[in-house]
VEXKOL-425696 format. One record per residue (C-alpha): residue in three letters; x, y, z. Coordinates in Angstrom, 3 decimals, m for minus. Example, Ala and Ser with C-alpha at 12.3 -4.5 7.8 and 13.67 -1.06 7.14 Angstrom:
// residues 2
+--------+----------+----------+----------+
| residu |        u |        v |        w |
+--------+----------+----------+----------+
|    ALA |   12.300 |   m4.500 |    7.800 |
|    SER |   13.670 |   m1.060 |    7.140 |
+--------+----------+----------+----------+
END
This chain:
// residues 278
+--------+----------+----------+----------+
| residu |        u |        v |        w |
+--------+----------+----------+----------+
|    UNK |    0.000 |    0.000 |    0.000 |
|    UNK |    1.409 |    3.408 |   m0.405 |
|    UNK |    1.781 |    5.843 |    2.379 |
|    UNK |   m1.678 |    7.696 |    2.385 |
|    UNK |   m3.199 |   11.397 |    3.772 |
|    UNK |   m4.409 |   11.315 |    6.977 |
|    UNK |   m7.480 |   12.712 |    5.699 |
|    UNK |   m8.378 |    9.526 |    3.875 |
|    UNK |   m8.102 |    7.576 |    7.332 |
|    UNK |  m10.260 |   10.131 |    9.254 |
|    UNK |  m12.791 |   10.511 |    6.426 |
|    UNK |  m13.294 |    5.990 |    6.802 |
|    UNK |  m13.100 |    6.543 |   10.760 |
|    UNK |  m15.927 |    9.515 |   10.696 |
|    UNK |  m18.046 |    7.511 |    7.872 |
|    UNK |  m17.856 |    4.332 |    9.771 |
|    UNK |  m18.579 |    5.859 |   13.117 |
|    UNK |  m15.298 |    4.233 |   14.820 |
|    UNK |  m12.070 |    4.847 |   16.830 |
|    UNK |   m8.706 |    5.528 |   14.490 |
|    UNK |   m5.708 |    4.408 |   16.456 |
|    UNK |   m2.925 |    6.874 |   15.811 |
|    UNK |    0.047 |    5.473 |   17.615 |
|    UNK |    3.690 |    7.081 |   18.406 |
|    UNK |    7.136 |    6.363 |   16.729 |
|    UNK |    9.647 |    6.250 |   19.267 |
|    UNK |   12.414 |    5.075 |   17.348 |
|    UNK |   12.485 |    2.986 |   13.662 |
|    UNK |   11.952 |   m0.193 |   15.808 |
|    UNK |    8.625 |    1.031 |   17.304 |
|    UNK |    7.571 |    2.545 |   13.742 |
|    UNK |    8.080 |   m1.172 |   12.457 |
|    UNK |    5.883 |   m3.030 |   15.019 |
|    UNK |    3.454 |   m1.059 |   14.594 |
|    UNK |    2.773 |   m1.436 |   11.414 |
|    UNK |    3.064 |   m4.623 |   12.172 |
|    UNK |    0.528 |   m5.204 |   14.140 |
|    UNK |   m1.837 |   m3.049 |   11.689 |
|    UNK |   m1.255 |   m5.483 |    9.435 |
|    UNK |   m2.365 |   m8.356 |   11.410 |
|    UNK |   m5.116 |   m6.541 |   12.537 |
|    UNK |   m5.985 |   m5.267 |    8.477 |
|    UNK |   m6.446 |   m2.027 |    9.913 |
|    UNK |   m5.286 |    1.499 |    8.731 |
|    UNK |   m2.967 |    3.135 |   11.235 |
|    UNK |   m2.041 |    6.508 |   11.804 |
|    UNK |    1.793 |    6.791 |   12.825 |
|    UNK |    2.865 |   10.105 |   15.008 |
|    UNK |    6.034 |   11.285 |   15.290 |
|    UNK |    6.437 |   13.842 |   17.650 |
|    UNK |    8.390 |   17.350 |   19.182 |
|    UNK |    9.988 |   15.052 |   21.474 |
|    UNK |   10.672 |   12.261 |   19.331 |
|    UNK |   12.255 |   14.772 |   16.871 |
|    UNK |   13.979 |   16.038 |   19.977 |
|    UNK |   15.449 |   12.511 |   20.632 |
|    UNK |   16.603 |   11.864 |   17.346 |
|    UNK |   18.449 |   15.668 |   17.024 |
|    UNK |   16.197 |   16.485 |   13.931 |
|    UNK |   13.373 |   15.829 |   12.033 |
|    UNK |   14.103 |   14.612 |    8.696 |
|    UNK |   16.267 |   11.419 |    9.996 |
|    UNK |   13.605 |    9.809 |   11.299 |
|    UNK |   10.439 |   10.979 |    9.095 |
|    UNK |   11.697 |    9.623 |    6.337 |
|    UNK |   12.568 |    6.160 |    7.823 |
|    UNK |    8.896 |    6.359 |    8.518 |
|    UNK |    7.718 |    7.176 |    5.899 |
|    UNK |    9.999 |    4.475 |    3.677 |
|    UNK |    8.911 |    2.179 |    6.211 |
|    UNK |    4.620 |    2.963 |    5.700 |
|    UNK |    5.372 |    2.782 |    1.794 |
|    UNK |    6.057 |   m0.720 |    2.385 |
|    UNK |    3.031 |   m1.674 |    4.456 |
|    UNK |    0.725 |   m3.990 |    3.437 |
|    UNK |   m2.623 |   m1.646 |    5.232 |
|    UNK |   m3.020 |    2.349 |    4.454 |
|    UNK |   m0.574 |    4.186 |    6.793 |
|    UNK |   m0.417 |    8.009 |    6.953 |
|    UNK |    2.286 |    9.949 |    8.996 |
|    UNK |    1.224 |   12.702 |   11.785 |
|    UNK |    3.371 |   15.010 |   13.481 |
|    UNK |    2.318 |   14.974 |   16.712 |
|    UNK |    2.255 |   17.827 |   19.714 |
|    UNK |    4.289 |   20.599 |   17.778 |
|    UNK |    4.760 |   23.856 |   19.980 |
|    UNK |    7.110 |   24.780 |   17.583 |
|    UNK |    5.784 |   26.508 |   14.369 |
|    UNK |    8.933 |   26.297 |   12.139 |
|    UNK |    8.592 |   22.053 |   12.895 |
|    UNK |    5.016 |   22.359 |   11.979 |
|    UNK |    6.371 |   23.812 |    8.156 |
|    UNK |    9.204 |   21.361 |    7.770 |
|    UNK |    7.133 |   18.667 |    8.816 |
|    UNK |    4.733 |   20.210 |    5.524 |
|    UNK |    7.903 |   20.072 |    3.517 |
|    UNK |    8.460 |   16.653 |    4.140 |
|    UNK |    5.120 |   15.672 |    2.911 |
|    UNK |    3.524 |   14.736 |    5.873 |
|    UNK |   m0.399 |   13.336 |    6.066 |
|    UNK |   m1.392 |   15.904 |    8.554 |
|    UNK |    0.378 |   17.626 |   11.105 |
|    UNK |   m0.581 |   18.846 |   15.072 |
|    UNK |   m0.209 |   22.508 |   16.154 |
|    UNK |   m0.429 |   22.523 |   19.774 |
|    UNK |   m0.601 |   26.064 |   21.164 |
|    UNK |   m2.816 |   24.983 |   23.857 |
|    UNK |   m0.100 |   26.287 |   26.394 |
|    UNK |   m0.697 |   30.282 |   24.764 |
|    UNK |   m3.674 |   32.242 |   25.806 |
|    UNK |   m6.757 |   31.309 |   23.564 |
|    UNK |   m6.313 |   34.620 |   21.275 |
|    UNK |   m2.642 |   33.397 |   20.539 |
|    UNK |   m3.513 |   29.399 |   20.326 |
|    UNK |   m6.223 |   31.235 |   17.813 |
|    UNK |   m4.135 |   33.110 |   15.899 |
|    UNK |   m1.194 |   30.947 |   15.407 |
|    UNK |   m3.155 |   27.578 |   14.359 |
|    UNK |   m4.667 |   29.732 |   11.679 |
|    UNK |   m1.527 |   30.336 |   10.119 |
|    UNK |   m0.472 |   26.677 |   10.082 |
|    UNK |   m3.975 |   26.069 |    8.756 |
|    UNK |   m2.986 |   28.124 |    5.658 |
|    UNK |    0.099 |   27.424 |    5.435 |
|    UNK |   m1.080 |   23.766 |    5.218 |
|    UNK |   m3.905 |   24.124 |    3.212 |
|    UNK |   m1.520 |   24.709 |    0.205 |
|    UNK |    0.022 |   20.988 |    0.237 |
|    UNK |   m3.739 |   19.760 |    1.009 |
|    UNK |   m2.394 |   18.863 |    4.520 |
|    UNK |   m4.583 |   17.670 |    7.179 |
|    UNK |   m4.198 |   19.541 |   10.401 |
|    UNK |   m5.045 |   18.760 |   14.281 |
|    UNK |   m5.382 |   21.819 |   16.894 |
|    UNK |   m5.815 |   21.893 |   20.685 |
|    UNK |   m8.257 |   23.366 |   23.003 |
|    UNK |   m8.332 |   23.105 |   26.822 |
|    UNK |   m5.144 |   21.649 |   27.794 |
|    UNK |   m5.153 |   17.675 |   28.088 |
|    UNK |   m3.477 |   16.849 |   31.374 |
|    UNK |   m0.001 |   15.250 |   32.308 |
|    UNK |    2.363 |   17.982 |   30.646 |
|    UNK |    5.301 |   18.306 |   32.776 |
|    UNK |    2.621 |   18.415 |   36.206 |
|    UNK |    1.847 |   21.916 |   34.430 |
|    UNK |   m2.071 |   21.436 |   34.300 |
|    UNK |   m4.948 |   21.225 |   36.743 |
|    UNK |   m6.824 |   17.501 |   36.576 |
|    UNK |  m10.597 |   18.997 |   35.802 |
|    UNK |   m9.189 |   20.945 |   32.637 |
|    UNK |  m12.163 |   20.557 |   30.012 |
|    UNK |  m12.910 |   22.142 |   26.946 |
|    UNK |  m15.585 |   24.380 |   26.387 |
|    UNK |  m18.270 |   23.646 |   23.283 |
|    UNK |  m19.066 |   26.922 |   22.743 |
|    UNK |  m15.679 |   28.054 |   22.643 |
|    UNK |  m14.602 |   25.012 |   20.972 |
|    UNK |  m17.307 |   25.516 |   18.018 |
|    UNK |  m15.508 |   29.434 |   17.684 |
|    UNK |  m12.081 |   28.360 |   17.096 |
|    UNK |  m12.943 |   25.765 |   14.867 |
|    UNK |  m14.671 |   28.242 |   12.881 |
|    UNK |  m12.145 |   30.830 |   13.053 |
|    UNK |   m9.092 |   28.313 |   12.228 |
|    UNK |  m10.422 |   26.018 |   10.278 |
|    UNK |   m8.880 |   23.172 |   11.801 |
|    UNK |   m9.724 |   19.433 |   10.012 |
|    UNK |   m9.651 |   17.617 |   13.664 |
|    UNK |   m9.795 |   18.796 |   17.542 |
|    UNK |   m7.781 |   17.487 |   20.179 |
|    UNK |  m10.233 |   17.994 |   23.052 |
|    UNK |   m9.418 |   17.460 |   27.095 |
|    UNK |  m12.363 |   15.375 |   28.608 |
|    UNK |  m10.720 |   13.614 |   31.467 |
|    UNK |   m7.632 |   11.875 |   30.021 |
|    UNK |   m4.018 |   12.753 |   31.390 |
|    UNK |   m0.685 |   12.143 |   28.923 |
|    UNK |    1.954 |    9.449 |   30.132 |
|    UNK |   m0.542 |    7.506 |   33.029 |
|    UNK |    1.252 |    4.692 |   33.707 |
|    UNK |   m2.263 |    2.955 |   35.095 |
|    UNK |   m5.495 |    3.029 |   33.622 |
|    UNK |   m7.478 |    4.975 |   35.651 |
|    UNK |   m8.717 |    7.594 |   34.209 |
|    UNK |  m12.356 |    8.514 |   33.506 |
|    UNK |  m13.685 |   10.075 |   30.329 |
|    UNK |  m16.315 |   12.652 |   30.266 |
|    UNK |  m18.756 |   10.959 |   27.770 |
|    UNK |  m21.399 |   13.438 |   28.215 |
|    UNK |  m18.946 |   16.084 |   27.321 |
|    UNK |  m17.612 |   13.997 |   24.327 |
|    UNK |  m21.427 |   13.757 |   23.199 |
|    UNK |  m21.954 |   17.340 |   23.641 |
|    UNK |  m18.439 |   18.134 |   21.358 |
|    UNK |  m19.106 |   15.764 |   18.922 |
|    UNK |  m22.970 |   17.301 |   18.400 |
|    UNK |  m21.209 |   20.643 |   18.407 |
|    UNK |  m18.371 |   20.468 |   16.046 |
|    UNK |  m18.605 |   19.279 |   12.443 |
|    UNK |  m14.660 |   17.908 |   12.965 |
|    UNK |  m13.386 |   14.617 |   14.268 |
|    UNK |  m12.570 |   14.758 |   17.743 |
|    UNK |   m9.246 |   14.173 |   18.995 |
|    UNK |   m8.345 |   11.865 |   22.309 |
|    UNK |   m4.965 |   12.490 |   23.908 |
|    UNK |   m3.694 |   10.808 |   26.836 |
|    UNK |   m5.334 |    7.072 |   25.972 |
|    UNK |   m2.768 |    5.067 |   27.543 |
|    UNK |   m4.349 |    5.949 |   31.136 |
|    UNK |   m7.830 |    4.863 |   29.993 |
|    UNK |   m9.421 |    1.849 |   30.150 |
|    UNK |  m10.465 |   m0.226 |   27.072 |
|    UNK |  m14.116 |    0.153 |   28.497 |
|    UNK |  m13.926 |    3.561 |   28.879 |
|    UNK |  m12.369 |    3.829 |   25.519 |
|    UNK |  m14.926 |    1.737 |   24.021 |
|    UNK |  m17.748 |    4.661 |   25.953 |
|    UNK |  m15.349 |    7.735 |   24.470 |
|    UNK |  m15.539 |    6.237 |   20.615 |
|    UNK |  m19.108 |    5.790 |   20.907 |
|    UNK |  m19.764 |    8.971 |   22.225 |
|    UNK |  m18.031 |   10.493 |   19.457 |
|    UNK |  m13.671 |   10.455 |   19.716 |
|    UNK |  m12.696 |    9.366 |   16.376 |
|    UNK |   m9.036 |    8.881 |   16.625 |
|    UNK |   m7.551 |    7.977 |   19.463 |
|    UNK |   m3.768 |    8.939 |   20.245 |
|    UNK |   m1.452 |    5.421 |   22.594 |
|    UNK |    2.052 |    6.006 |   23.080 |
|    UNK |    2.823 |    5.052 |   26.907 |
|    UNK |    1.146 |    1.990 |   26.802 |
|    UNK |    2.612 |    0.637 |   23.800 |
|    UNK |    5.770 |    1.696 |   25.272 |
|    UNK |    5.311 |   m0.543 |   28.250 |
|    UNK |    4.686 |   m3.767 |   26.213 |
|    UNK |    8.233 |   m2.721 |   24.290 |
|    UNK |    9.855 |   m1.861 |   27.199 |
|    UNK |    8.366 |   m5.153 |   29.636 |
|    UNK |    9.160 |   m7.794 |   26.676 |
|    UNK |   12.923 |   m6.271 |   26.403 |
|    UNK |   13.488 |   m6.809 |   30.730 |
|    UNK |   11.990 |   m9.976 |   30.115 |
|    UNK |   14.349 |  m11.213 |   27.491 |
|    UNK |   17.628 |   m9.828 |   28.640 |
|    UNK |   16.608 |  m11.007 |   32.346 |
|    UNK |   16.137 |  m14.553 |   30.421 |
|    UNK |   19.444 |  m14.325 |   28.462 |
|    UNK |   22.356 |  m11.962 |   30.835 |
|    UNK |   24.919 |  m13.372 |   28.411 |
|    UNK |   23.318 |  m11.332 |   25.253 |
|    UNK |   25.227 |   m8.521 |   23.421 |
|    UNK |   23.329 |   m8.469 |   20.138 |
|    UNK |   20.599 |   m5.213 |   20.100 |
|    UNK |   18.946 |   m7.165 |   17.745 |
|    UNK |   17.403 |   m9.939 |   19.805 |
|    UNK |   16.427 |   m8.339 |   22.482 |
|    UNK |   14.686 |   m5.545 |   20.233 |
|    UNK |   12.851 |   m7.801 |   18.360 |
|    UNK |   11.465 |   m9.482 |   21.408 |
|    UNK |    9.784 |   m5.756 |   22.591 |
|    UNK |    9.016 |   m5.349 |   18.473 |
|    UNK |    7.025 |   m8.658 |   18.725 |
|    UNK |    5.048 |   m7.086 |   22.263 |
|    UNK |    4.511 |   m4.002 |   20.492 |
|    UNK |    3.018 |   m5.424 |   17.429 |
|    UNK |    0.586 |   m7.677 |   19.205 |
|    UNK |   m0.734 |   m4.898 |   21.432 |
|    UNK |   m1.034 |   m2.555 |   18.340 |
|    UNK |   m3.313 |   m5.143 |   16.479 |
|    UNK |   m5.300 |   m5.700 |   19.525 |
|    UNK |   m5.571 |   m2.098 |   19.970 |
|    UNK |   m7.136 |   m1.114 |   16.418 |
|    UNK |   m9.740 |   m4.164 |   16.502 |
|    UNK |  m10.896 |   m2.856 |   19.476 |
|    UNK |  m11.264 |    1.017 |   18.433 |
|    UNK |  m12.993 |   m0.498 |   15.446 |
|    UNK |  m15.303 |   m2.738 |   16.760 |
|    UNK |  m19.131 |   m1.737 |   16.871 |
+--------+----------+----------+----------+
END
């Protein structure tokens, strides 16, 4: 399959009336399982790479295009998301590069600046047909920087979309980023009221901390892609401690990599049948 625009993904998630998984590149390794496991589940996938991945990996382009190279040669529709940008100037490269759809977050700025500054990347990417992804109402778990009942407003969420004009909303409704437990409780009546609201797909950040129940409420009260990096992470992470605890003598990456590639790619298939299940 080739790589695809994220728009084509959220267009089949919004039609169907299911959860998109859109799942984060930590590294090439992570980028491969996951597509792994979309293609045992015969799901699309959305693949994120984001500020702080780039920040990782000392630039951008290194590891976008081993992403990309790597969704050309998936056998399910794959688009590529930058994810969580602060930073305008990544926002444009990441346009440059050809990306499926990209995420301005100026959630942190005061609504006027969030405002102003998503509507230029909305132009700017409106010129390569790019997809884009805004905040509103901080989601939790940033650096301990924001209160646990943040929520966004509808009313104020239906006036930036109109003023930006903004393809999807990220949207905080009870989800924190980085919960190492999965604890935390959507606001479903919220999510119903957003989704009646806005005529874009909404946006949940901060999955890993939710349950698959409560994920399972959020989708069909209207979320429409749904953002896992921590989570995934663990299954990686778990399935390498477990191997090199299993073999101390081991010197080879390689093994021991594929052993948390394997986790990863299981957890990713499970993941995307259960977003996309009625």
């Amino acid at each position: 399959m080739p790589l695809v625009p994220t728009r084509d993904i959220m267009t089949q998630a919004v039609t169907g009336g299911y959860g998109q998984g859109a799942f984060n590149v930590i590294h090439l390794e992570t980028a491969q399982a996951l597509i792994a496991g979309a293609e045992q589940a015969h799901r699309p996938l959305i693949l994120q790479i984001s500020e702080n991945c780039v920040a990782y990996h000392g630039a951008l382009e290194p590891i976008a295009l081993a992403t990309m190279a790597s969704a050309r040669a998936a056998q399910v529709p794959v688009a590529v998301h930058l994810d969580h940008a602060q930073d305008e100037h990544l926002v444009y490269q990441a346009i440059e590069l050809g990306f499926g759809s990209v995420m301005y977050d100026g959630a942190h700025l005061d609504y006027a600046r969030n405002l102003a500054s998503t509507r230029r990347v909305v132009e700017a990417a409106a010129r390569q047909n790019i997809y884009v992804e805004a905040e509103l109402g901080e989601i939790g778990g940033k650096d301990g920087a924001h209160a646990p009942g943040v929520r966004t407003d509808p009313e104020q969420a239906l006036e930036f979309v109109a003023r930006t004009g903004v393809d999807a909303l990220a949207v905080a409704v009870g989800s924190s980023h980085a919960m190492l437990e999965r604890r935390a409780e959507l606001d479903t009546e919220l999510i119903s009221r957003l989704a009646q609201r806005l005529d874009v797909p909404l946006v949940l950040h901060g999955s890993s901390g939710v349950s698959d129940e409560n994920l399972r409420a959020g989708i069909a009260a209207g979320m429409r892609k749904i953002n896992v990096s921590t989570h995934l992470n663990g299954y990686f992470t778990r399935a390498v401690r477990d191997w090199l605890a299993a073999h101390p003598e081991a010197v080879d990456s390689r093994k021991y990599v594929a052993a948390g590639r394997a986790a990863m790619a299981a957890e990713t298939a499970r993941l995307l049948q259960l977003f996309a299940t009625p």
